[in-house]
C-alpha positions as CSV (number, residue, x, y, z in Angstrom):
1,X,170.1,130.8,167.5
2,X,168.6,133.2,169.8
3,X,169.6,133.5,173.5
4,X,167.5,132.6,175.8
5,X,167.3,136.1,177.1
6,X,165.9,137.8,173.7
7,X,162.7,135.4,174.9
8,X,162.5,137.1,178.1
9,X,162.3,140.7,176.2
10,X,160.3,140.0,173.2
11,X,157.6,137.2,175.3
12,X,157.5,137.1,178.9
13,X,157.9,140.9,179.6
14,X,155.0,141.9,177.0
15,X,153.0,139.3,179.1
16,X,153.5,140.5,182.4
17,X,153.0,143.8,181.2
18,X,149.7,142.3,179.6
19,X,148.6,140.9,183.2
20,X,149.7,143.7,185.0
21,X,147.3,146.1,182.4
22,X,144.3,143.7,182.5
23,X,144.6,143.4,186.3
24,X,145.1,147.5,186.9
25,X,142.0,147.8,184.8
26,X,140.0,145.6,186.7
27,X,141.0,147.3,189.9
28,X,139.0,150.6,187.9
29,X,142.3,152.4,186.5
30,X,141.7,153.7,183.4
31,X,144.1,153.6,181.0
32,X,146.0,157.1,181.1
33,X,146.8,156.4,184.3
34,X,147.8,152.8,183.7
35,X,150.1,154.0,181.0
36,X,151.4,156.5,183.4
37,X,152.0,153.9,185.7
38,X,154.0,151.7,183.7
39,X,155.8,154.2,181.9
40,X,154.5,153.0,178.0
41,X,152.2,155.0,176.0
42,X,148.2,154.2,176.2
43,X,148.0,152.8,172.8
44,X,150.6,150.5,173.8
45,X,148.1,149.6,177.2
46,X,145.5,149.4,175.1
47,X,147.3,146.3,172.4
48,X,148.2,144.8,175.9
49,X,144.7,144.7,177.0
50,X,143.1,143.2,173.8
51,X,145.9,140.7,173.3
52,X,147.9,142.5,170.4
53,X,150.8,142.3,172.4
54,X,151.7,140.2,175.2
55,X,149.8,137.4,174.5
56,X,149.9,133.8,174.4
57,X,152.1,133.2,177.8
58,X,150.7,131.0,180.2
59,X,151.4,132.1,184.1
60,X,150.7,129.7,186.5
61,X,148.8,130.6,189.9
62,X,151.8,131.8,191.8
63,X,153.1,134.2,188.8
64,X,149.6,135.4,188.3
65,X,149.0,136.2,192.3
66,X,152.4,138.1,191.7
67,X,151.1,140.3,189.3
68,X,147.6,141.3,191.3
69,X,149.3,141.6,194.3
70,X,151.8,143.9,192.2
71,X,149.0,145.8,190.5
72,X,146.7,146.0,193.7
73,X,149.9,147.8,195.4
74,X,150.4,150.3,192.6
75,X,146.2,150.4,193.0
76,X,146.4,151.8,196.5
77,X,149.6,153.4,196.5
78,X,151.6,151.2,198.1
79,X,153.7,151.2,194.9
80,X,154.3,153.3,192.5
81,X,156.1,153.8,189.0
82,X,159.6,153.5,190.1
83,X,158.7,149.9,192.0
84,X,158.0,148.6,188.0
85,X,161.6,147.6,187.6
86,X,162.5,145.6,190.4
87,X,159.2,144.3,190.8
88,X,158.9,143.2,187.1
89,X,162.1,141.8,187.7
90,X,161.3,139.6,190.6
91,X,158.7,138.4,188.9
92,X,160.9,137.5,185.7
93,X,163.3,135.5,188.2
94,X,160.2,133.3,189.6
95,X,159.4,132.9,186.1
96,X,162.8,131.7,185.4
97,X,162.3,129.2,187.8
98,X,159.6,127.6,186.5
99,X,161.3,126.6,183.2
100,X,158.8,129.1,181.2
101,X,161.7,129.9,179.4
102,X,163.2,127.2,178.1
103,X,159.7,126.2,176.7
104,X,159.1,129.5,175.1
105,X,163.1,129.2,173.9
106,X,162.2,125.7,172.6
107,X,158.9,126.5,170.5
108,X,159.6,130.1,169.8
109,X,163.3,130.2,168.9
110,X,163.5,126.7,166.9
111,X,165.5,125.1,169.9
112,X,165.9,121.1,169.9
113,X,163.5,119.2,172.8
114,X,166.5,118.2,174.4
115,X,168.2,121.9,174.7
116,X,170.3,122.3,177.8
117,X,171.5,125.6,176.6
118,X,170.2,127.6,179.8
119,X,171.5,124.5,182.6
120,X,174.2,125.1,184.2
121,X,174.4,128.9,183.0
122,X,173.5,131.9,185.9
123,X,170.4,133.0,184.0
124,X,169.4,129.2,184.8
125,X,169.6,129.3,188.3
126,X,168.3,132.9,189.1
């Protein structure tokens, strides 16, 4: 049984990552500097922006307007590389919130539909 956490590394950070790419590249960022941005190496931008990686995750509006607002910032300057962490991160948290996880824990790690392994726990209530 895999914690609920693995789901957050191997499926919901790919996809924000995905979002974040596909949004920076809208905005006219090429992808050198999107790599450079987010730290990861421009073949890795480029899986993210033709759905090899990170795809699949549905955000809803709030999560998405998280992300442009996140990659307009890092657009204009506003942010930059060492903001990817916490923002990322805050990100993750409202994603938490709106029980993402425990559906991705549910389909993608085999869980039972009546789960309750995250209630109750910290990561739960974050």
């Amino acid at each position: 049984m895999k914690p609920p956490c693995e789901m957050v590394v191997w499926y919901i950070i790919p996809a924000i990552r995905s979002e974040l790419a596909k949004d920076l590249l809208k905005l006219g960022m090429k992808q050198k500097k999107i790599s450079e941005l987010m730290d990861i190496t421009q073949p890795a931008v480029s899986q993210y922006l033709t759905d090899k990686r990170g795809s699949g995750i549905g955000f809803n509006d709030d999560v998405k307007a998280l992300i442009q607002e996140f990659a307009n910032d890092l657009n204009d300057g506003t942010a930059t590389k060492f903001d990817i962490i916490p923002r990322t991160c805050y990100i993750c948290k409202r994603i938490k919130t709106e029980d993402v996880i425990c559906q991705i824990h549910k389909e993608k790690g085999h869980m039972p539909a009546d789960c309750q392994a995250c209630l109750g726990s910290e990561a739960h209530l974050l």
